[in-house]
N, C-alpha and C positions, 0 to 999 in steps of 0.2 A: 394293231392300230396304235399310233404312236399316244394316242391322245383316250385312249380306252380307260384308261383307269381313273379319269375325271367325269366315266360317264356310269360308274357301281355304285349304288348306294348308300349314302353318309353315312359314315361308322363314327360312335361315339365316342368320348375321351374317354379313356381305360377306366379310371377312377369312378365312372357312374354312368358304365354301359348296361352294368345290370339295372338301374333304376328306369330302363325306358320303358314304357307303354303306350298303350293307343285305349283312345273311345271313342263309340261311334257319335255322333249330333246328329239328331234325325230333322231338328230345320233344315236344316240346310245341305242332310244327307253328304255328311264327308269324317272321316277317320280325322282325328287329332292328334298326335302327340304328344308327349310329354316325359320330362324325369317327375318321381315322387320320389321322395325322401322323407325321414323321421315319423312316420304313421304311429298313430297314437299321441304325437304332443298335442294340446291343444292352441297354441297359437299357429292359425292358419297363416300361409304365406304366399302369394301369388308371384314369381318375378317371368316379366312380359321383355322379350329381347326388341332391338331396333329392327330398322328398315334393312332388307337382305342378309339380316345373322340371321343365326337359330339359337336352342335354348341352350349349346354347348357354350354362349359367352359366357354361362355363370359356372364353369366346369369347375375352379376354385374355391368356389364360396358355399354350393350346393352342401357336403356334405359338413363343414361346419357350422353352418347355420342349420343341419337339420339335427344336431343334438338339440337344441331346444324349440325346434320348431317345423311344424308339418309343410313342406317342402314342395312346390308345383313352382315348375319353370317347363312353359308350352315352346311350341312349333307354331305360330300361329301359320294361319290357313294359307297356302302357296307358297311357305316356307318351308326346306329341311324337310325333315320326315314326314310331314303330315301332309292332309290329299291336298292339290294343285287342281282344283274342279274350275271349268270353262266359265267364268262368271269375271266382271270389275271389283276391283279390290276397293276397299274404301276404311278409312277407322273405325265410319259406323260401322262397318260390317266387322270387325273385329272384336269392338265393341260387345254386337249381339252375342256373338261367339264365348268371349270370355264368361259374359254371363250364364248363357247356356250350359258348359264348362262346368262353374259354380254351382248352377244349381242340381244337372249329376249326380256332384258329388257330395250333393248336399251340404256346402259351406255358406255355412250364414256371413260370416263377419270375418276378415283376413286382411291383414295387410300386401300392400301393393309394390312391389319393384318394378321400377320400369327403367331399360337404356334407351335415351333418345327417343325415337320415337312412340318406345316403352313406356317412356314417364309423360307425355303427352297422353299414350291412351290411358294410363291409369288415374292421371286427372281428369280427363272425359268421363271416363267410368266411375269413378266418386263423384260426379256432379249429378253422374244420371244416376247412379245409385248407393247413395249415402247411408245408407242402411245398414250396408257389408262393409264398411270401411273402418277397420281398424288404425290403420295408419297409412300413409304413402311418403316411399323411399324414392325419389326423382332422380336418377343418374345423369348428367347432361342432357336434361330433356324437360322441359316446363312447355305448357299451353300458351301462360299467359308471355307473350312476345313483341317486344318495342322497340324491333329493330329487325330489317333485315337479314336475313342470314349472307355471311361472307364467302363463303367454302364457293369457289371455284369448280370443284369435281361435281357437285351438287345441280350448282346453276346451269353445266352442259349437259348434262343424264334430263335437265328437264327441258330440253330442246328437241322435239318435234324432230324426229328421224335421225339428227345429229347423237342425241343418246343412245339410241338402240344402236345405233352403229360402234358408236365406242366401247358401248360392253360387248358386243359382238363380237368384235375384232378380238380382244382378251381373249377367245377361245383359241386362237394358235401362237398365244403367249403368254406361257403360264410364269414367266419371270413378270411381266409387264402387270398381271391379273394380281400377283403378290404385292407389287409397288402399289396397285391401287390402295393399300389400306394403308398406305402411310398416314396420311389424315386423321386417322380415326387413332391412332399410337402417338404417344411424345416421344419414343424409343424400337420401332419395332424390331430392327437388330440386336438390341438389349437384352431383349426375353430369351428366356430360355430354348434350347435347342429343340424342343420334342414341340414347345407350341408354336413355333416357329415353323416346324415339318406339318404340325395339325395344320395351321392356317395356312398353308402352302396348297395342301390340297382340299383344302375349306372351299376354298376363293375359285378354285380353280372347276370342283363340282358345281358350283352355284353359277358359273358363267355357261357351265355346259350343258343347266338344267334352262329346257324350253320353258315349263311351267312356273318354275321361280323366277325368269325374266320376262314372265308376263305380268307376274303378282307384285314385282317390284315395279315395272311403269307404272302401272295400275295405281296403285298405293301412292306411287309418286305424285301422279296427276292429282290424285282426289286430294291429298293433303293439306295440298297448300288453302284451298278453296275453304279445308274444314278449319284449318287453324285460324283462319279470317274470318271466319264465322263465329269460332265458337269466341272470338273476344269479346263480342257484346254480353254484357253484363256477367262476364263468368271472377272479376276479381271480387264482385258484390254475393255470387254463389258459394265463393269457397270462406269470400269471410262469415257468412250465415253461418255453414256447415264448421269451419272449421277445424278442419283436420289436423291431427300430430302430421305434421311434415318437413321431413327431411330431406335438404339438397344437396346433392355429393356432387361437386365439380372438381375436373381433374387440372392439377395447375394450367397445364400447358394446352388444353381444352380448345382446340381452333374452330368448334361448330357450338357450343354451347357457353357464351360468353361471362362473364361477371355481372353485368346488366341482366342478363337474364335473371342470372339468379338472386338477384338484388331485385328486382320486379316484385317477384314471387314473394321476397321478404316484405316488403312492403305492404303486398295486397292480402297478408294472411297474417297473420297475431301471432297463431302457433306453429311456427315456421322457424327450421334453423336451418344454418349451411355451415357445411364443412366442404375446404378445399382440401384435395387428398395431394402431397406433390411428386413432384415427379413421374406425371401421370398425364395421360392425353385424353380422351373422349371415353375410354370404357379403365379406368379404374381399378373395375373390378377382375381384368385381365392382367393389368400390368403392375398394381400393386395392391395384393390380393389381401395381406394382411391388415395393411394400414384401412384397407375398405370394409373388413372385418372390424374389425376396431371403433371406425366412425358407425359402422350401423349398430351393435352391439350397447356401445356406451350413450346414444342417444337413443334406445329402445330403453335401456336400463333408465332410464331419465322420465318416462312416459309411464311408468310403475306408480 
């Protein structure tokens, strides 16, 4: 079958294939995934991926951040490796999950990575649970939002028949299914040949998988409702609590703009940003070092 080897199960980047696992969540009765890394530091670390990645976007950063720190980068639920259970996707429902997660594994207090829609749930997740929060790292991805979003690809995927059909289609065109991540890259020709080939058939198993194109409308749908929700009173929440918070925007960033992250500085005291350049929506793919760099020398800063 021409199209068969978009339909075998996601294989990990080489570098931290041995690091996957699973646990079960008996709420909600479904297997998790996950890489763990560094066991035994004690600064926890939680990093949460966007909307239709998995936890391979951190596949550069995982193991040098787990020299000094205990390492959890998940699948959340309808993503990647973890179960695809018949149920509406929603934040809060990821939410519950991470926490679930957390408590497992018995982690009191960790700092938060989140890409995108990552870093939105990991500010939901410190507003409802301030307790565990050590710090939160926001990759193009803030709650608080005073401004539309622009991104084109975005605004038709959340059109009522018109999106399923357009991801659909990507199933008998796995050149077309590649070009869709241009948006999310300031370079994606640039990169390297081998994440090039990963993300080729990244893109291409996620179009093919039924269950993660029902987890992604899902998620889509509910989003927008939640991020309009949760603006009442949450820039008054995180100034209470305020968290060490750092905002990594990538220059060329076409979904998470300057405004955003300027929002954020405003409504929080202890709040820095760093712009990474040469860099589009995930940073942390396209310049892995300089991404290292900003989170490291602003952790060392919070000592």
């Amino acid at each position: 079958m021409k199209y068969e080897k978009y339909q075998s199960p996601m294989e990990a980047w080489p570098a931290i294939k041995s690091l996957g696992k699973k646990v079960f969540l008996k709420k909600n009765q479904l297997n998790l995934f996950y890489y763990e890394a560094g066991i035994g530091n004690l600064n926890h670390m939680l990093m949460i991926h966007g909307l239709g990645d998995e936890a391979d976007t951190w596949r550069h950063v995982i193991n040098p951040l787990a020299r000094d720190h205990h390492v959890l980068a998940v699948d959340l639920p309808g993503f990647g490796r973890s179960d695809k259970i018949d149920r509406e996707y929603s934040p809060q429902f990821f939410i519950d999950t991470l926490h679930e997660f957390l408590t497992i594994l018995d982690i009191k207090k960790a700092f938060l990575m989140g890409s995108s829609l990552g870093g939105m749930l990991a500010q939901g997740y410190a507003v409802e649970h301030p307790e565990q929060i050590a710090g939160l790292i926001l990759v193009g991805g803030s709650l608080i939002q005073e401004e539309a979003s622009i991104d084109l690809s975005l605004k038709l995927m959340q059109i009522p028949l018109l999106g399923k059909w357009l991801y659909t289609r990507l199933r008998k065109n796995p050149g077309g299914a590649f070009d869709s991540m241009r948006n999310v890259y300031h370079d994606l020709d640039a990169m390297p040949q081998k994440d090039k080939d990963f993300l080729y058939k990244r893109v291409n198993q996620r179009v093919w998988s039924d269950g993660q194109r029902h987890a992604y409308f899902s998620t889509l749908r509910a989003m927008t409702k939640w991020v309009k929700k949760s603006q009442k009173g949450l820039a008054e929440k995180l100034s209470l609590h305020n968290f060490p918070t750092l905002i990594i925007r990538g220059e060329f960033d076409a979904l998470f703009s300057e405004n955003y992250a300027d929002s954020l500085i405003q409504a929080q005291a202890n709040a820095a940003k760093v712009v990474v350049q040469e860099s589009g929506h995930l940073p942390h793919q396209e310049t892995p070092t300089a991404f290292l760099d900003a989170v490291l020398v602003w952790e060392k800063d919070q000592i």
